[in-house]
C-alpha positions, 0 to 999 in steps of 0.5 A: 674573378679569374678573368680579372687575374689573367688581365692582371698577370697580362698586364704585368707581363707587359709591363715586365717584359721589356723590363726583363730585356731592359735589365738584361742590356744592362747587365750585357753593358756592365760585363762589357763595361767592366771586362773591358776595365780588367783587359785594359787594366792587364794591357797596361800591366804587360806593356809596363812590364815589357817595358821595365824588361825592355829598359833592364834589358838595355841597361844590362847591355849597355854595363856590359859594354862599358864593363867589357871596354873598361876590362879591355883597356885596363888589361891592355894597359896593365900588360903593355910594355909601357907599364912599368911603374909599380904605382901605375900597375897597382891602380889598374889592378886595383880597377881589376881587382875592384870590378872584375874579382868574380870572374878573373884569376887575379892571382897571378897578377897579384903574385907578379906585383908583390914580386916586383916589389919585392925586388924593387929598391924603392924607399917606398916598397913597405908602403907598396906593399901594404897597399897590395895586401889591402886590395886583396883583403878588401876583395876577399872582404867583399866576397865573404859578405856575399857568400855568408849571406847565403852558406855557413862558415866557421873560423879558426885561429892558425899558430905558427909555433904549433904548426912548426913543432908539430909533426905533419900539422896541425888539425883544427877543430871540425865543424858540421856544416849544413847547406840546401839540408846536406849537413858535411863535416868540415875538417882542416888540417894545416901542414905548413906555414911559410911566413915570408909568402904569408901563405900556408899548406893545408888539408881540407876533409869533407864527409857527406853522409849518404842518405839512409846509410851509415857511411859517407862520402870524402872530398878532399883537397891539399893546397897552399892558400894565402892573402891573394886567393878570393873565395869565389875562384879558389875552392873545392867542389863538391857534389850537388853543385856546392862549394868549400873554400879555405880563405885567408882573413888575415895573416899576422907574425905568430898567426893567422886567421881563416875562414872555411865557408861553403856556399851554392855554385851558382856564388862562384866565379862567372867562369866556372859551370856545373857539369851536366852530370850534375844539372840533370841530377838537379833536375831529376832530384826537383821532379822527385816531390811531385813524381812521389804519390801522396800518402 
């Protein structure tokens, strides 16, 4: 009995043995099969992503090209001494001011225009004029929508008349705003109105908090501001790399209506940079989290 069990096990031990090598050659095959898939799978996955970067790459340096050829003939053509029609100088800067807002002061040139116009004795100086004060508000109109999709703002009506009878200004309501959860109190206080420039005097407070303390700390800024300063450029800096700007919406005969919107340095103009000072306190304040032992 025991010999027949032996010759049974023997004979499964044959019979299994070159199974057990069969299967394991298959399962050797279908991890090559399949690791094989997935390295392929990744390759394609990074050669399609080096590409799309590749392509962006390109593409961001061809628009920098075309932006920085465009900027330069306008520019040249604007200041040139051949530029003297006021018509002609109001379409290169609306080029300018449509397409390179961001990064330029146009204020200047806006200013140097309207003065022109002003001085000018053509029938059509209203005309002009209007027009200028409708690039300048679309540009503003445009840097709003920008910086309201990513900073809180609040809006406030100007009266000239109380302005005038008001000793030292007028101070319109304040307003707590709260950006990367630092809450400042916002206050404006307009001093001066001058109808004529359709510009205005102001004041602008902001007090931050300091964190676990009672007192806070004071930004502020005096200034006149008008149609022709864009939010992106004319603003006050406050720490941690923020932003604060007065911005002129409109400016009417008896009034005028502002916006004061803080928004992240990284919105503001292409020239301007955080301070060192300040990146290093940006990083060591994003390390802090992971640095802190859990409780």
């Amino acid at each position: 009995m025991a010999d027949s069990e032996k010759d049974w096990w023997d004979k499964a031990a044959v019979i299994l043995h070159p199974l057990g090598g069969l299967l394991a050659a298959l399962a050797v095959a279908g991890l090559g099969f399949f690791g094989s898939q997935f390295l392929e799978k990744r390759q394609a996955e990074e050669t399609r992503a080096r590409f799309y970067s590749d392509l962006i790459s390109k593409r961001e340096e061809a628009d920098s090209a075309l932006r920085k050829d465009m900027f330069m003939s306008i520019i040249q053509s604007f200041l040139g001494p051949g530029s003297t029609s006021i018509e002609d100088r109001t379409v290169k800067l609306e080029l300018l001011a449509y397409n390179f807002h961001e990064s330029l002061n146009l204020k200047p040139l806006f200013t140097q225009l309207e003065g022109d116009i002003a001085r000018s004795h053509s029938p059509a100086k209203a005309e002009q004029q209007a027009r200028l004060e409708r690039v300048a508000k679309e540009v503003t109109r445009k840097e709003m929508v920008i910086l309201e999709g990513v900073g809180p703002s609040f809006e406030r009506t100007v009266d000239f008349a109380d302005v005038a009878n008001t000793p030292g200004g007028i101070a319109l309501d304040p307003a707590p705003l709260t950006l990367e959860g630092i809450t400042r109190d916002v206050s404006v206080v307009v001093k001066k109105v001058d109808p004529a420039e359709k510009g205005m005097q102001v004041r602008l407070e902001v007090k931050t908090p300091r964190p676990g303390s009672t007192d806070y700390d004071t930004d502020d800024a005096e200034f006149w501001t008008g149609l022709f300063d864009f939010p992106m450029i004319d603003h006050t800096r406050l720490s941690h790399d923020q932003r604060c700007a007065v911005v002129v919406r409109n400016f009417g005969q008896t009034s005028a209506r502002i916006s004061v919107i803080l928004f992240p340095g990284v919105y503001a103009s292409l020239k301007e940079k955080p301070y060192v000072q300040e990146m290093i306190q940006d990083m060591l304040g994003a390390k802090k989290p992971a640095d802190q032992p859990s409780r």
